[in-house]
C-alpha atoms as an extended CHARMM CRD file, in Angstrom:
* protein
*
        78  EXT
         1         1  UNK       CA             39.6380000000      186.6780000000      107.9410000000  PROA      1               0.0000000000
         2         2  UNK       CA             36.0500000000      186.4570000000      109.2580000000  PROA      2               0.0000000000
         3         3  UNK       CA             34.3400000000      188.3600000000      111.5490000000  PROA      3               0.0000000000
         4         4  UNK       CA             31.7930000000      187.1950000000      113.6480000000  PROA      4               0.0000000000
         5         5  UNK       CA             29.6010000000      188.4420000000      116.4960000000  PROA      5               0.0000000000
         6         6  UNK       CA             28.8210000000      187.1430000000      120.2450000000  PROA      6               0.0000000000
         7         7  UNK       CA             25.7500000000      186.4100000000      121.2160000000  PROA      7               0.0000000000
         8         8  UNK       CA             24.0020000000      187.3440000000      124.2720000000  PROA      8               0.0000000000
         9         9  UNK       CA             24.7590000000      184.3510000000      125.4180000000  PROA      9               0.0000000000
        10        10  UNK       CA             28.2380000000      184.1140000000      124.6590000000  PROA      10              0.0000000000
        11        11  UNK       CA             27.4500000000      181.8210000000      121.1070000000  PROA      11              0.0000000000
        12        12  UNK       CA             29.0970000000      182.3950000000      118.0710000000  PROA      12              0.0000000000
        13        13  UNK       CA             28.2450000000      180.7620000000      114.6220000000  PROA      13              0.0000000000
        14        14  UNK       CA             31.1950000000      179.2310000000      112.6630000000  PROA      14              0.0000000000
        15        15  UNK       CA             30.6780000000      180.6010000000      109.0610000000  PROA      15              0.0000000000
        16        16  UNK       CA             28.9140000000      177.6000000000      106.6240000000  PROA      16              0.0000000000
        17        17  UNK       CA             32.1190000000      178.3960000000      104.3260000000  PROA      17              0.0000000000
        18        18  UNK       CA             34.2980000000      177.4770000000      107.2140000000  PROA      18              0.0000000000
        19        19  UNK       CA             32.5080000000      174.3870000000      108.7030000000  PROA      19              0.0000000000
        20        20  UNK       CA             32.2860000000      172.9390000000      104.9880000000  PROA      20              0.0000000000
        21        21  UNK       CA             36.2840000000      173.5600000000      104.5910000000  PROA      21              0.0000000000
        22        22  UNK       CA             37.1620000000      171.8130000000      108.2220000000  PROA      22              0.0000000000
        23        23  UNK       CA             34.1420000000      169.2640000000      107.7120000000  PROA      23              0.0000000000
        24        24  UNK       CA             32.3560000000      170.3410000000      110.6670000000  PROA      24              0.0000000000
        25        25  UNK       CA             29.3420000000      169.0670000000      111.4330000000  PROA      25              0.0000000000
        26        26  UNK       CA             26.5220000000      168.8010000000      114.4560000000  PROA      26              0.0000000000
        27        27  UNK       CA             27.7390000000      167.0530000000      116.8830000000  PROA      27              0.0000000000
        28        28  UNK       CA             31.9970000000      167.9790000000      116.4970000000  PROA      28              0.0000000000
        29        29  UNK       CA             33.4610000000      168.8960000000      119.1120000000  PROA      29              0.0000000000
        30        30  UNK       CA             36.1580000000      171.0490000000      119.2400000000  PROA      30              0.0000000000
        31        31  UNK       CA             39.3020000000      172.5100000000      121.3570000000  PROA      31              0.0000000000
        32        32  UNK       CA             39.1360000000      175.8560000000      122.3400000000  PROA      32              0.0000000000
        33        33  UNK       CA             42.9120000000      177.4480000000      123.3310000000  PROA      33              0.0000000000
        34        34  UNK       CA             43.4560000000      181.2150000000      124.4390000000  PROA      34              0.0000000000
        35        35  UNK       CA             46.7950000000      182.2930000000      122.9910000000  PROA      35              0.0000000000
        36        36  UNK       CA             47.3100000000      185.9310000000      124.4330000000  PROA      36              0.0000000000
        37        37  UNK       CA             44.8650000000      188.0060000000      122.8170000000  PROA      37              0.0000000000
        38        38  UNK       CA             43.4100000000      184.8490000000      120.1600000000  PROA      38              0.0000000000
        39        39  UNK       CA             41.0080000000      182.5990000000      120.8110000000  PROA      39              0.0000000000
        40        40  UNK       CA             42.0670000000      179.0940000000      118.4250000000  PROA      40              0.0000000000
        41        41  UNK       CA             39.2510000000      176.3190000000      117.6690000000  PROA      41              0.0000000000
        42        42  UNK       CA             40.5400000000      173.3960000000      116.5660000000  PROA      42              0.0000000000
        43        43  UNK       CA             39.3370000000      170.1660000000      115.9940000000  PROA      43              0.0000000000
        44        44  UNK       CA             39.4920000000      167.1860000000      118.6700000000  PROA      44              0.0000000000
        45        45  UNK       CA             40.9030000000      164.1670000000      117.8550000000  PROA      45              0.0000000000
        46        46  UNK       CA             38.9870000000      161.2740000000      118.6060000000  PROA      46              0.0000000000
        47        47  UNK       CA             41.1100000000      158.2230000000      119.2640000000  PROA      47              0.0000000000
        48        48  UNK       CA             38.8710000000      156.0190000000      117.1400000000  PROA      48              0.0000000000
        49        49  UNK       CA             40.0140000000      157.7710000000      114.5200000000  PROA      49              0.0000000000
        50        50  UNK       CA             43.3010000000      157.2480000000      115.1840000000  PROA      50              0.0000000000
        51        51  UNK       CA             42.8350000000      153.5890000000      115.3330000000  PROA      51              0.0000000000
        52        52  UNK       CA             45.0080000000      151.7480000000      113.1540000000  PROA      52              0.0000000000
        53        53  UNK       CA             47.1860000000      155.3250000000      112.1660000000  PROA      53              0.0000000000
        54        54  UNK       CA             50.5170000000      153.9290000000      113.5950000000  PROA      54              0.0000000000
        55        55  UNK       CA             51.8780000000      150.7280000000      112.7360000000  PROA      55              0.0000000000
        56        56  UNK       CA             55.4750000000      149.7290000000      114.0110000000  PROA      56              0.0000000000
        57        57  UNK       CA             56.1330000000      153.2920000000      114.5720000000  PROA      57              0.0000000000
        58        58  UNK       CA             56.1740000000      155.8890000000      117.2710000000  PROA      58              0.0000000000
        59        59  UNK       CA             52.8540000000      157.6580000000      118.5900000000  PROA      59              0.0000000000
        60        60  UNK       CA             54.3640000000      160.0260000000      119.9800000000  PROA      60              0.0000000000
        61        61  UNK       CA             55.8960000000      161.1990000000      116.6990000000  PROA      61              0.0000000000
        62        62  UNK       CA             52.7500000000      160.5520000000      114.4760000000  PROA      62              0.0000000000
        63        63  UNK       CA             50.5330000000      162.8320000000      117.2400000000  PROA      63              0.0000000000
        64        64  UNK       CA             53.1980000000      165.6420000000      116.6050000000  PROA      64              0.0000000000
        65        65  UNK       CA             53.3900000000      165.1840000000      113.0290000000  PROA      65              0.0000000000
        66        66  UNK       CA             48.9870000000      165.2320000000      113.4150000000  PROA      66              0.0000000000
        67        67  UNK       CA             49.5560000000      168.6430000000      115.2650000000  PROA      67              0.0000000000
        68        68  UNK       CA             52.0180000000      170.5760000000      112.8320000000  PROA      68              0.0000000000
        69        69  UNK       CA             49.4730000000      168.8810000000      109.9480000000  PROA      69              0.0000000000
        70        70  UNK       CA             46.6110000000      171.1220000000      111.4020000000  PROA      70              0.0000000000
        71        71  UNK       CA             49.1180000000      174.1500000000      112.4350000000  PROA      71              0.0000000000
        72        72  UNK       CA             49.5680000000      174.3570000000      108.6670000000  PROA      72              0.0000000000
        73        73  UNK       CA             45.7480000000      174.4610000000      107.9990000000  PROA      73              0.0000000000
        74        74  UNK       CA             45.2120000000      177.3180000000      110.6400000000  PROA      74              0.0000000000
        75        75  UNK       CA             47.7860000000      179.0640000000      109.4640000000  PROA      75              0.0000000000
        76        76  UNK       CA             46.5520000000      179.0970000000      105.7970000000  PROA      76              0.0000000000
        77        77  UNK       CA             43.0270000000      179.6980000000      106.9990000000  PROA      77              0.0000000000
        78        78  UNK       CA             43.9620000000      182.6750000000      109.1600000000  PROA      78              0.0000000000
């Protein structure tokens, strides 16, 4: 677990070890989510990136499948 400071101005800087991991770069943007007492960052999906990710199948189901995907990399990163 991290720990990182707020600024002044309410900023906080996302460890380099952690934006390397995620591949966060300038320019990301991200989610932000209050769950109780946690604050969650995740990454946004862009839908050009999910251009061509379904074929024949549901979108519906690949988006969930997407979203337990990245529920599995917060939970090993936290």
């Amino acid at each position: 677990m991290e720990t990182i400071t707020i600024s002044s101005k309410g900023q906080v800087v996302i460890p380099k070890q952690v934006r390397e991991q995620l591949g966060l770069e300038e320019g990301t943007k991200l989610n932000l989510e209050v769950r109780g007492q946690e604050v969650v960052l995740s990454k946004t999906a862009d839908w050009r990136d999910m251009q061509g990710m379904v074929t024949g199948g549901d979108l519906i189901q690949a988006l969930e499948e997407e979203r337990e995907l990245d529920k599995q990399l917060e939970d090993r990163c936290g």
